[in-house]
N, C-alpha and C positions, 0 to 999 in steps of 0.2 A: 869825300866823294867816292875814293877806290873802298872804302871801308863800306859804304853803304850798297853797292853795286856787288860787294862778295857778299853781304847778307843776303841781298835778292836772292842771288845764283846757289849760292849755301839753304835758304826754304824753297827754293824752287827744286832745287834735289832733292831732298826730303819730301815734299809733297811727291814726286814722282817713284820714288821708293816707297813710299804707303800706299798707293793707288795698286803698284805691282802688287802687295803682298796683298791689301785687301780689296781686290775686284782682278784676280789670276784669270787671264784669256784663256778662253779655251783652244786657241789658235793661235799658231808662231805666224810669225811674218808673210810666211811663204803660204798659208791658207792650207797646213795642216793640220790637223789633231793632234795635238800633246801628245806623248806617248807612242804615235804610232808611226812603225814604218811605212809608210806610204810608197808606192811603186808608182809609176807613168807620170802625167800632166797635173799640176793642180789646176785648178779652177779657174784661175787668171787666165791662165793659157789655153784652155780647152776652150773658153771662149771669146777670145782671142781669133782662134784658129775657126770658130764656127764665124764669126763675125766677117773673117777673112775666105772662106768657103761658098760662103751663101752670094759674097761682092763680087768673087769670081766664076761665078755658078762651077764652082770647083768640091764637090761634095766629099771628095776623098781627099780634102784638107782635114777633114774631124771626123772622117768616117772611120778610124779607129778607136773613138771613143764613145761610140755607139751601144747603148746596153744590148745584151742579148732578149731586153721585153723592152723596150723603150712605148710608151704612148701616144700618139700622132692625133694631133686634130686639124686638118686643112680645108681649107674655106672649098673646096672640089671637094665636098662630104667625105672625105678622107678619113675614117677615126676607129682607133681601136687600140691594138696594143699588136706589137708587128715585132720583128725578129729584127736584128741587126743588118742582115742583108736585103729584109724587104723595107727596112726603112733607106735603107742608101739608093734602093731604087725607087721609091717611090719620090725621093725628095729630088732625083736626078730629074725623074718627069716632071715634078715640080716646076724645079728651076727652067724649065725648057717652058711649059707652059708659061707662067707667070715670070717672064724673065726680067733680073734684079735690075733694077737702072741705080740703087742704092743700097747698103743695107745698114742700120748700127745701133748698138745697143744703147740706150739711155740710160738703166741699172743695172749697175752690176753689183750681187749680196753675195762675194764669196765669204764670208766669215758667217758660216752658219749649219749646221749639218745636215742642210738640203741648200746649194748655193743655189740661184738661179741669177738670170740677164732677162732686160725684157728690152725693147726695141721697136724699130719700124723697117720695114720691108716695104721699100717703094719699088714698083713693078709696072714694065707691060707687057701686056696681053691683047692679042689681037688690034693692037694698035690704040689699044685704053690705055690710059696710065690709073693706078692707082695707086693705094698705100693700105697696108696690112700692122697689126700689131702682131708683135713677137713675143711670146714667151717662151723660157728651155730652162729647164731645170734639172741639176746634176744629183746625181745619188755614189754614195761608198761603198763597190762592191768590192768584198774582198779588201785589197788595199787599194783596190785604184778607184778615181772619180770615174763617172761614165753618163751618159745624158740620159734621162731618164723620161723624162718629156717633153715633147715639141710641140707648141701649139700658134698655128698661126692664122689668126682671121680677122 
């Protein structure tokens, strides 16, 4: 019985040492690129921190990971391609308008070299409740991750 139980364990290693060498991730653990030094948040985190931002209509939880071109499309025909500082303002009015009663991501695809999250945004406004779909998708500037589009309707 102990003899048959160290075969398992003995090809079960083996098959995990061939899988490493032939199908090599492009991504460590941590949701970075091989290779490279990466500076600030990975992607876990940054949306994490947007996840957490949006629940406390707290915008300057993630608003240093804002691109300096980020893309916005909000259901208040919001849409374009906006600056790191007019998007932190525009999502603050956001949040004020549509305010969160919930927020959370469904997917989250960090291992990929554009990660995104997508979600729901349950909201009210003027005494409506609804619910929004969320999408935000990150991009590699430089060495740091940074949100590169927000879209919510």
């Amino acid at each position: 019985m102990i003899r048959k139980s160290f075969y398992i364990i003995l090809s079960f290693s083996i098959w995990i040492a061939l899988c490493e060498v032939l199908y090599p991730q492009s991504f460590n653990p941590k949701g970075q690129l091989k290779d490279q030094k990466l500076t600030g948040d990975v992607p876990r985190v940054i949306f994490n921190k947007i996840e957490e931002g949006f629940s406390l209509r707290d915008i300057n939880k993630f608003s240093n990971n804002i691109s300096s071109q980020t893309y916005l499309s909000l259901p208040n025909g919001i849409t374009g391609y906006y600056s790191a500082t007019q998007v932190f303002y525009i999502l603050q009015d956001f949040s004020r308008i549509y305010k969160p009663v919930s927020f959370r991501f469904l997917t989250v695809n960090e291992r990929t070299d554009n990660p995104y999250a997508s979600g729901y945004y349950r909201y009210e406004s003027r005494g409506v409740r609804g619910t929004a779909q969320v999408y935000i998708s990150l991009k590699l500037f430089g060495n740091s991750w940074k949100i590169s589009q927000i879209t919510i309707n």
